[in-house]
C-alpha positions in Angstrom: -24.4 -2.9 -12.7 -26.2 -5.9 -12.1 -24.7 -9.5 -11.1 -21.5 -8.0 -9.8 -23.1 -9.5 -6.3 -22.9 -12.8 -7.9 -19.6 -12.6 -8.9 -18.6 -12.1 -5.6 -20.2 -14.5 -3.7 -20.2 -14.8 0.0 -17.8 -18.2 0.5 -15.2 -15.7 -0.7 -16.0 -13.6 2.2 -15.4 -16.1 4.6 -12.8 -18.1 3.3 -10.0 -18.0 5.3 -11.9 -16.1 8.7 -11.8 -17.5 11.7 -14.6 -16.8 14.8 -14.5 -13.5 16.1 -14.6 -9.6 15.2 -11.5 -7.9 14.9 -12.2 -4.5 15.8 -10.6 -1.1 14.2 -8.2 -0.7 17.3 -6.6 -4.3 16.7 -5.9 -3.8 13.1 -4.1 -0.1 13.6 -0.4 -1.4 14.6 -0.1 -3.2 11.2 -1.6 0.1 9.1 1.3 2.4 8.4 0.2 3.9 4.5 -3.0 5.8 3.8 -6.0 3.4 2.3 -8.4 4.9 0.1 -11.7 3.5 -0.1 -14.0 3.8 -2.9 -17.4 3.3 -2.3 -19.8 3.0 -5.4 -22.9 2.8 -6.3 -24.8 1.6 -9.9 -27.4 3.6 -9.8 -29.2 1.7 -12.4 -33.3 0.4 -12.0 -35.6 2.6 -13.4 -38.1 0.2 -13.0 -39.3 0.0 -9.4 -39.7 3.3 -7.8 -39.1 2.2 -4.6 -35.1 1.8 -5.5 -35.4 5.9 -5.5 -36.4 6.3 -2.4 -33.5 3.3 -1.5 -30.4 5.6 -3.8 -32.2 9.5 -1.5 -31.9 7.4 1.9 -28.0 5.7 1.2 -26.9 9.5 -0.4 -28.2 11.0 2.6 -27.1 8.5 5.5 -23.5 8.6 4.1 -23.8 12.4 3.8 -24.9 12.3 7.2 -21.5 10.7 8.2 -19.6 13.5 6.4 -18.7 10.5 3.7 -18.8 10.9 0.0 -19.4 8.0 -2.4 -19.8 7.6 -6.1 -23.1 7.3 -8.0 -23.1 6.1 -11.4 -26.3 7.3 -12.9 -27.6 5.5 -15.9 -29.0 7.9 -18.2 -32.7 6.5 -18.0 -32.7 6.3 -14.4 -31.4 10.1 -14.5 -34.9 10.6 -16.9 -37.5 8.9 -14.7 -36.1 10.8 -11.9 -36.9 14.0 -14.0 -40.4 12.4 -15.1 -41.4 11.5 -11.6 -40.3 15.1 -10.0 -37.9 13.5 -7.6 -36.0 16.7 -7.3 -35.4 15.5 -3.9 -33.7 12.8 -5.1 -31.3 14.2 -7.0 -30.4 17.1 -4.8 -29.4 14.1 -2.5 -27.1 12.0 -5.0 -26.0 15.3 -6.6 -24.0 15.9 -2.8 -22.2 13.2 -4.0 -19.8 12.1 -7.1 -21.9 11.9 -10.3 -20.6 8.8 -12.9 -22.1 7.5 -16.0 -23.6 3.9 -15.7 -24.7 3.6 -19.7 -27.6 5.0 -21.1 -30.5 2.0 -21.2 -27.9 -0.5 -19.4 -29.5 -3.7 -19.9 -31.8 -3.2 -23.2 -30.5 -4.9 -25.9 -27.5 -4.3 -27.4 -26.1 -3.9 -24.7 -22.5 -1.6 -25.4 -20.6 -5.2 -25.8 -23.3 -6.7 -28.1 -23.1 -3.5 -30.3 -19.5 -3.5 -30.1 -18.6 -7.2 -30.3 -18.1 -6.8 -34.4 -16.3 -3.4 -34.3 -12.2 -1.9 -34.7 -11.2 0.8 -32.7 -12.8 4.0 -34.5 -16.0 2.4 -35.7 -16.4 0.7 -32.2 -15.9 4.7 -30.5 -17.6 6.2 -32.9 -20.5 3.6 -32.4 -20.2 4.2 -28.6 -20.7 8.1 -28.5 -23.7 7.7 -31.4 -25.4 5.5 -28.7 -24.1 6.8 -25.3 -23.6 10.6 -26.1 -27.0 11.2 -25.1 -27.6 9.7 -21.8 -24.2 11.1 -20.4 -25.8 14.6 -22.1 -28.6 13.7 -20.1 -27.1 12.9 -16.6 -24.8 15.9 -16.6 -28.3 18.0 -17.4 -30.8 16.6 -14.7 -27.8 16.5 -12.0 -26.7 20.3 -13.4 -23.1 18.7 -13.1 -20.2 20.4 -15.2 -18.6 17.1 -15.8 -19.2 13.4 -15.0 -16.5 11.7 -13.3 -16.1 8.5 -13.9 -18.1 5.8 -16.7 -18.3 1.8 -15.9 -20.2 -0.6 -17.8 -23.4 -2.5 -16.9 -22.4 -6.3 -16.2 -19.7 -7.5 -17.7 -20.4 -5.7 -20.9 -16.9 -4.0 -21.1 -15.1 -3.0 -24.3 -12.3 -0.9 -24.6 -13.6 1.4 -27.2 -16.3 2.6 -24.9 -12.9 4.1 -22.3 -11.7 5.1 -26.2 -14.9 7.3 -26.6 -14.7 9.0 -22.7 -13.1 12.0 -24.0 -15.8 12.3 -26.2 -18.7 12.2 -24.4 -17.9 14.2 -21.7 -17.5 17.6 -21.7 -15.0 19.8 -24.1 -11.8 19.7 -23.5 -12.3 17.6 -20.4 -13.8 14.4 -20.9 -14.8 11.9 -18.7 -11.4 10.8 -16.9 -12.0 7.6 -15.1 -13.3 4.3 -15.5 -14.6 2.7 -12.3 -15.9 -0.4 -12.2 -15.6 -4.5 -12.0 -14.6 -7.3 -13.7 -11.7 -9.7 -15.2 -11.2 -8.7 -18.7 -8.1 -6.5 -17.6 -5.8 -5.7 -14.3 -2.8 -4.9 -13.3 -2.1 -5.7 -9.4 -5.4 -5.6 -8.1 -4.7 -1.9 -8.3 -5.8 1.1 -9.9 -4.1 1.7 -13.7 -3.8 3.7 -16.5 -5.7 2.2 -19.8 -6.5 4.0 -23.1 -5.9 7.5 -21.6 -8.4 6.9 -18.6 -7.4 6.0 -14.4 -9.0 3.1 -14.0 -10.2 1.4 -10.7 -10.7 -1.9 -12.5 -10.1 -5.8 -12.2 -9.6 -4.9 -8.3 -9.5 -8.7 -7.7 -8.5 -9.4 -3.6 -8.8 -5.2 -2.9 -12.9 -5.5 -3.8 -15.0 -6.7 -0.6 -18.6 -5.9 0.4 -21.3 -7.2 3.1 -23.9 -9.3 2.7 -27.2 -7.0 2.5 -29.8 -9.9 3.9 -27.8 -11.9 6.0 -28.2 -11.1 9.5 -24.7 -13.0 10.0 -22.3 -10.8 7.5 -21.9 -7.9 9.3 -19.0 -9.6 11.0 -16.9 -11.7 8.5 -17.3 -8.5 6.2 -15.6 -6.4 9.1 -12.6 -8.7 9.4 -12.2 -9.0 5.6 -11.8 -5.3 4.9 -10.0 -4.9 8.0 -7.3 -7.8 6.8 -7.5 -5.7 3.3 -6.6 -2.2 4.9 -4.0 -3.7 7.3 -2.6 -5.8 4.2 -2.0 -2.4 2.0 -1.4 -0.2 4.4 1.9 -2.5 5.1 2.9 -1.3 1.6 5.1 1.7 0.3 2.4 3.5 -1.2 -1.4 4.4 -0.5 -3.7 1.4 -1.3 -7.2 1.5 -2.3 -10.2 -0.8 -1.4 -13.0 -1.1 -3.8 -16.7 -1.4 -2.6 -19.8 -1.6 -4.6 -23.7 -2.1 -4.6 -26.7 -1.0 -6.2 -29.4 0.9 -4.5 -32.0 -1.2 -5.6 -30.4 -4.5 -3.5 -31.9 -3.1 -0.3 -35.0 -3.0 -2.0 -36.4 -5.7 -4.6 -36.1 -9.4 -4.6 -34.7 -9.9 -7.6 -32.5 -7.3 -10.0 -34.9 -5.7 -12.7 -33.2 -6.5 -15.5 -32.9 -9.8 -14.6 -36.9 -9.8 -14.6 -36.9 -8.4 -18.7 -34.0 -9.1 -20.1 -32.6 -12.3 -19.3 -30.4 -14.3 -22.1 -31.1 -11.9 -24.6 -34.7 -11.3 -24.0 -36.0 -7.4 -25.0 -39.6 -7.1 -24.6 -41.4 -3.7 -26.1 -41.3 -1.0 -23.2 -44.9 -1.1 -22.3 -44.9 -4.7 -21.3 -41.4 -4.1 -18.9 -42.6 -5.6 -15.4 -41.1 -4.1 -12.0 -39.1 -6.6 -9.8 -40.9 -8.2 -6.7 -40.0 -6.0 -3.7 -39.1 -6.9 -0.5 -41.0 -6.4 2.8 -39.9 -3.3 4.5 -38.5 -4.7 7.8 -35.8 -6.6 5.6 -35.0 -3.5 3.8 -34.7 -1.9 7.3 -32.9 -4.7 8.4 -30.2 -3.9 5.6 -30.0 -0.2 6.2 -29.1 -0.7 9.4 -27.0 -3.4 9.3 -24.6 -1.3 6.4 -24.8 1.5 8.4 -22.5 -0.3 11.0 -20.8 -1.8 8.2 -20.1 1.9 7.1 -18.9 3.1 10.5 -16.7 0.1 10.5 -14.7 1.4 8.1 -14.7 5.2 8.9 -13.0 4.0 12.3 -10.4 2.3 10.7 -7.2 4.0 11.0 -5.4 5.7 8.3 -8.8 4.6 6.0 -10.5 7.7 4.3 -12.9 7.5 1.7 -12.4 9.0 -1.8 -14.4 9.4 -5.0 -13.6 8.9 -8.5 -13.6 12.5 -8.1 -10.2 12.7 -6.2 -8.4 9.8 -8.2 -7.0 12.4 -10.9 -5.3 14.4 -7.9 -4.5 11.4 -6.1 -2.9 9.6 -9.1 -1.1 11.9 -11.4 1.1 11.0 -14.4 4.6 12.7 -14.2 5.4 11.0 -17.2 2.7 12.9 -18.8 2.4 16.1 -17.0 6.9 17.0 -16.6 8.0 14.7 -19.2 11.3 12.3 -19.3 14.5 13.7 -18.8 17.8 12.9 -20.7 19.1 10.1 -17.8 15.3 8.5 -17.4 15.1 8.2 -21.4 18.9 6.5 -21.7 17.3 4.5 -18.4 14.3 3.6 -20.3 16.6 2.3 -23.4 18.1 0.3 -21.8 15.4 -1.2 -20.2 14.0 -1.8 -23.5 17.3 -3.4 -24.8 18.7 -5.7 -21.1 14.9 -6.9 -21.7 13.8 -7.4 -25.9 14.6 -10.8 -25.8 12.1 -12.0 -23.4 9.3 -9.4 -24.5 9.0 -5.5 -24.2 7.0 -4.4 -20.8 5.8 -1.0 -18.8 8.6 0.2 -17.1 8.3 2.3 -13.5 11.4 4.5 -12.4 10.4 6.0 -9.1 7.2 7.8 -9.3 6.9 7.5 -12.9 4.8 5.1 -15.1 5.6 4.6 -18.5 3.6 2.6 -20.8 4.9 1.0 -23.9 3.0 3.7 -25.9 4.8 6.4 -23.9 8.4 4.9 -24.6 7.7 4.6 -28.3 6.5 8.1 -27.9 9.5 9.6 -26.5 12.3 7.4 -28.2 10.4 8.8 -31.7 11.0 12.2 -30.7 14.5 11.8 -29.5 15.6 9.5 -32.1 13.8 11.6 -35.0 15.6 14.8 -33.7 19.0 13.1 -34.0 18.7 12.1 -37.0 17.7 16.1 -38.4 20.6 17.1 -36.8 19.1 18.7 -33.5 19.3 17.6 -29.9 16.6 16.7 -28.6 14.5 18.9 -26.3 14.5 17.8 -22.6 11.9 16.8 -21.2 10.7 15.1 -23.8 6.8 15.2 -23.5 4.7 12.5 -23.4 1.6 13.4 -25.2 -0.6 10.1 -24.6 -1.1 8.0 -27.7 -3.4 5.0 -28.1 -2.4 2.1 -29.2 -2.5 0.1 -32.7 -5.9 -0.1 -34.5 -5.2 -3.5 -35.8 -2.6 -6.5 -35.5 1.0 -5.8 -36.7 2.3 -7.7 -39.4 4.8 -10.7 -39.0 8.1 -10.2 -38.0 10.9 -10.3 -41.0 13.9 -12.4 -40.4 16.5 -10.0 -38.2 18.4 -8.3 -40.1 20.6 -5.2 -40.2 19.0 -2.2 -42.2 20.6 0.8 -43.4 20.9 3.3 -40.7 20.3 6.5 -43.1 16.7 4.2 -44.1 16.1 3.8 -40.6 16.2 7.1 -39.6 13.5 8.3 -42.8 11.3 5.4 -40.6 11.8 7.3 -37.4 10.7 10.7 -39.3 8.0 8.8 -40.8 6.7 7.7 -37.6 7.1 11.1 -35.9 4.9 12.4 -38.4 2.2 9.8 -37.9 2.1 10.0 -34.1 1.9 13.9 -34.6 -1.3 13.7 -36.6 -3.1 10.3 -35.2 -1.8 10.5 -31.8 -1.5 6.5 -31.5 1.3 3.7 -32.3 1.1 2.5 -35.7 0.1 -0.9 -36.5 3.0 -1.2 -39.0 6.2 0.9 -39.7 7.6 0.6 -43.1 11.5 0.5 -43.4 11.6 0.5 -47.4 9.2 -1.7 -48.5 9.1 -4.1 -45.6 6.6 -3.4 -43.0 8.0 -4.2 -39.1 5.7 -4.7 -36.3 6.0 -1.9 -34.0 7.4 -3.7 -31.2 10.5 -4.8 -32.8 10.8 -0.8 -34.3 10.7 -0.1 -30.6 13.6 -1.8 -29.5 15.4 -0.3 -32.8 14.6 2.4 -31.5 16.1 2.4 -28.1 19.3 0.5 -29.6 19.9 3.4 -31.8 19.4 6.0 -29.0 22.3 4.2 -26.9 24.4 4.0 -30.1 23.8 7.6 -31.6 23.5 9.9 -28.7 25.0 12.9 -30.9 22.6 14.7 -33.3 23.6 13.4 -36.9 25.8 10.2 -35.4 25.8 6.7 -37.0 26.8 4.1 -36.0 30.5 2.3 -37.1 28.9 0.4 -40.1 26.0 2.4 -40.8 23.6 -0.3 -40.5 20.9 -0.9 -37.4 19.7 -4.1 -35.8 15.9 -5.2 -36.1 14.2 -8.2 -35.9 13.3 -11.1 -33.4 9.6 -11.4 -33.3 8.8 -8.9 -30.0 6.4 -10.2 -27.5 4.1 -7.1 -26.1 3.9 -8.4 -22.8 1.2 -6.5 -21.2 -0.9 -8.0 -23.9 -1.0 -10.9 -21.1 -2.5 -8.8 -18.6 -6.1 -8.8 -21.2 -8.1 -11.7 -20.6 -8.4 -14.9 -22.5 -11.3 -15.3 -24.6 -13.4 -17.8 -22.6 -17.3 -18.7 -22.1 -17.9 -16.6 -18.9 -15.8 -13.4 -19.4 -18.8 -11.9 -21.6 -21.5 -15.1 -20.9 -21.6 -14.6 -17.2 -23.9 -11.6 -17.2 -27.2 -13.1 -17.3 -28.4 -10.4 -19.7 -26.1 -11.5 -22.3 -27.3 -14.4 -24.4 -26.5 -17.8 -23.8 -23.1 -18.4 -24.8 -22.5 -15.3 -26.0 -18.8 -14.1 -26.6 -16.8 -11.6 -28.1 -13.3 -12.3 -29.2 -12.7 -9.5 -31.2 -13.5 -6.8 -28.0 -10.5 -9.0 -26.4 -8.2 -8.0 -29.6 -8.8 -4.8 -29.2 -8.3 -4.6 -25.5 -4.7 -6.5 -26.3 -3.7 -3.7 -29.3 -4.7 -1.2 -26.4 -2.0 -3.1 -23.8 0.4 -0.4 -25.1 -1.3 2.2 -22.7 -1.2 0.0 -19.6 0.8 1.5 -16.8 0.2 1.0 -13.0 -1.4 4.9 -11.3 1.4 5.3 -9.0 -0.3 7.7 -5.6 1.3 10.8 -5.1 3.7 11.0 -2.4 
């Protein structure tokens, strides 16, 4: 995706360095954890046929070193490597992990343009009626059964398009992960679950890269990703390191789309122009010079290099694939209750995850089959639901509701999650409509009090009320000039609050990946 370079510009490199490599050996002592490192690449210019030659030569030097990295193809660039007969060219990426990079990437609308005015199911929908095609067409030319991973050209991110994954991949499969980078959302400069999808997103101090063209990065790149992997491997867990380019930086002078599409520019087709290339000892130059910025990294110890390929396998959900057990769901209530005051927030016990979505899932169940009479079924699955589609409502006063009322809610909402397999954006009690954060901690509060199928509690009555901050809500970015504006594709000044609102209803599915042990 282009301008990602920008956003990471070289004084962030240095900062901090002092004089003098530190080589692989001096860093082992501090390395005691695995650190993954992705490597991947937006395979994106269509434009300038030299940047195929530049994606055949990177596939097959890190082939060459028994490494495999990640190409996002966009779905053009997958065409014109059809049109030209670069079968060579895709044999050599197709060794490699095959992503999605968009479908025209920079031609206008670009996916945050078209989705800027959208909810949740008219934004997806809108994204596989514009996208369906090109990932179609990637899977086709590459004769891959699936694509592994989508990320979104510039900083054109919306979280409709990681709503629409399962829908333009494959049946039944989907495309699983989201790889990419930017500041609309994180959590820990590590990868997280979002909207159903592992994301390696919003990487912050875990993304580094070299210089390209400067004869003089090679070594302040070294020491940075060698602090990096000696920083995380000190951890508990595995760590992972994000690097990215674009073929086409060893090759032009000036990204392509930044040459036709600039600030909203979309000229017709048959006046596009090719970027100015560079001379061919500075491409050289840069080959050679990421080579030993490659083999760097290989020689690190405890590094290995992963695709987005592996992160499935390397970050499973237990929550999701065992289920919660009768002690982690009385754990998780009172979580939820020691806590309601200052906000509702993912909770991790051990290896397991849980999203907000995933403890209003469960506590529905549990809660629901109490109140028919039945013990609930251990372990209680946790099917995966979405999030809200639009704002809750405001908060009644707190107030204690009949507990016989409360319990037709909890059936209620049982039977909504069943059939639309996401939180509701409102759950009537009676006539009033309650946000569903403050249902949630109902919810857990009438777990701990009626743990026996067909219980009440002493007076009959439930608890409900006091305004409930979703607090990973704050881990969506604030709606500023440069979270959208940045990408010099977009238009001047362009924004897109209601993409932002979206992404904050979605908070409900954020949970950190926790790495197998």
């Amino acid at each position: 995706m282009s301008r990602k370079a920008w956003l990471f510009p070289l004084v962030v490199l240095l900062a901090g360095l002092s004089p003098g490599a530190v080589r692989p050996a001096a860093a082992a002592d501090a390395v005691a954890a695995h650190v993954n490192v992705i490597l991947w690449f937006d395979t994106e210019d269509y434009l300038l046929p030299a940047d195929d030659d530049a994606a055949k030569r990177l596939a097959e030097m890190l082939t060459a070193r028994g490494i495999r990295a990640t190409f996002k193809v966009v779905g053009e660039k997958a065409r014109v490597l059809e049109k030209r007969g670069r079968n060579d060219v895709i044999a050599a990426l197709k060794r490699h992990a095959i992503g999605y990079h968009s479908n025209l990437h920079s031609v206008h609308p670009t996916p945050a343009e078209y989705l800027a005015g959208c909810g949740w199911r008219d934004g997806v929908a809108e994204f596989v009626r514009r996208e369906a095609g090109g990932a179609a067409d990637v899977r086709r030319i590459f004769s891959v059964p699936s694509l592994v991973c989508y990320g979104q050209p510039g900083s054109s991110w919306a979280p409709q398009a990681i709503g629409a994954l399962r829908d333009i991949g494959v049946a039944n499969q989907g495309i699983p992960c989201y790889v990419d980078d930017g500041d609309h959302i994180g959590l820990d400069h590590q990868p997280f679950w979002f909207a159903g999808a592992i994301h390696v997103y919003g990487m912050g101090d875990n993304v580094t890269r070299m210089e390209l063209h400067d004869p003089a990065a090679l070594e302040p790149a070294e020491r940075r990703v060698s602090a990096i992997a000696e920083r995380l491997g000190r951890g508990r867990r595995d760590g992972l390191i994000s690097i990215y380019y674009h073929p086409c930086e060893w090759v032009h002078q000036e990204f392509w789309d930044g040459v036709n599409f600039r600030r909203g520019a979309n000229p017709p087709r048959e006046q596009w122009k090719a970027p100015p290339q560079r001379p061919p000892e500075e491409t050289e130059a840069a080959f050679q010079r990421f080579g030993q910025y490659i083999d760097y990294i290989r020689a690190l110890p405890k590094v290995r290099f992963v695709t987005a390929a592996d992160l499935p396998d390397l970050y499973p959900d237990p929550a999701r694939q065992e289920g919660v057990t009768e002690d982690g769901l009385a754990w998780l209530a009172g979580r939820i209750t020691a806590a309601a005051a200052g906000g509702i927030d993912l909770q991790v016990n051990g290896s397991r995850a849980y999203s907000l979505a995933d403890q209003f899932e469960v506590l529905t169940r549990a809660v629901a089959a109490l109140a028919a009479g039945e013990a609930p079924h251990y372990a209680l699955q946790c099917k995966g639901l979405l999030g809200p589609e639009n704002p809750p409502p405001a908060s009644p006063a707190d107030r204690r509701v009949p507990w016989r009322a409360f319990q037709d809610a909890a059936r209620d909402v049982l039977s909504f999650i069943e059939v639309e397999h996401r939180v509701p954006s409102r759950v009537f009690i009676g006539a009033e409509a309650w946000p569903p954060a403050d249902f949630l901690v109902a919810l857990a509060r009438g777990y701990l009090t009626c743990l026996r199928p067909g219980e009440a509690p002493p007076d009959g009555t439930i608890l409900i009320g006091g305004t409930t901050e979703v607090l990973p809500a704050r881990r969506v970015a604030a709606d500023t000039p440069r979270i959208f504006g940045d990408w010099i594709i977009h238009p001047e000044g362009f924004r897109a609050p209601k993409i932002l609102e979206q992404a904050r209803l979605q908070a409900w599915t954020l949970k950190p990946a926790i790495p197998k042990p």
